[in-house]
C-alpha positions, 0 to 999 in steps of 0.5 A: 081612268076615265076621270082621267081622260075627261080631265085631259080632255078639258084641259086641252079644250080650254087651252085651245079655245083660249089660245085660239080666242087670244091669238085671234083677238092679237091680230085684229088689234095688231091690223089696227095698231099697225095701220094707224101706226103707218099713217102716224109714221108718215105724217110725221116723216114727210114734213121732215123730209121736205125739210130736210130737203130744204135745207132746215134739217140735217140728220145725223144717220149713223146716230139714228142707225145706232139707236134704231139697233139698241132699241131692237135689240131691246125688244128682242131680249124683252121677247125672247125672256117673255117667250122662255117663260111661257115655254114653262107651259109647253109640257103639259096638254093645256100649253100644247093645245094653248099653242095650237089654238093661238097658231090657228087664231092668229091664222084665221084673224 
């Protein structure tokens, strides 16, 4: 019974300390990719806005519009098929425990 308790025990110390470590790792990358993504965007979108301004470029917004929506949707199914999978661990202690650390990991980050 002890052996039993020990087990659990380890079981959930690794998956918080892991989730934790992922969760924290995810959003100091996150705060990088998203910042250079930023500038990335605005560089590109202010020379095309003065041209567009010029005159040079026309854009035709209802076609933008329509990509924009499949490609969200795209990711959102990606996502939410990635997420299913991963429930397969939430049963068990090192899924609970995996979930609670990622949650503060991604807290403290």
């Amino acid at each position: 019974m002890n052996d039993l308790f020990v087990m659990l025990g380890l079981e959930a110390g690794a998956g918080a300390l892991s989730g934790f470590a992922l969760g924290y790792g995810l959003k100091k990358i996150a705060r990088i990719l998203f910042t250079a993504l930023s500038i990335l965007v605005v560089l590109f979108m202010l020379p095309l806005l003065w041209l567009m301004n010029v005159g040079v470029v026309t854009v035709n917004v209802p076609k933008l519009l329509t990509v924009l929506e499949q490609n969200v949707s795209w990711i959102a199914t990606g996502l939410s098929s990635a997420l299913g999978q991963w429930s397969l661990l939430g049963g068990s202690a090192l899924g609970a425990s995996f979930g609670i650390g990622l949650a503060l990991g991604l807290k403290q980050g």
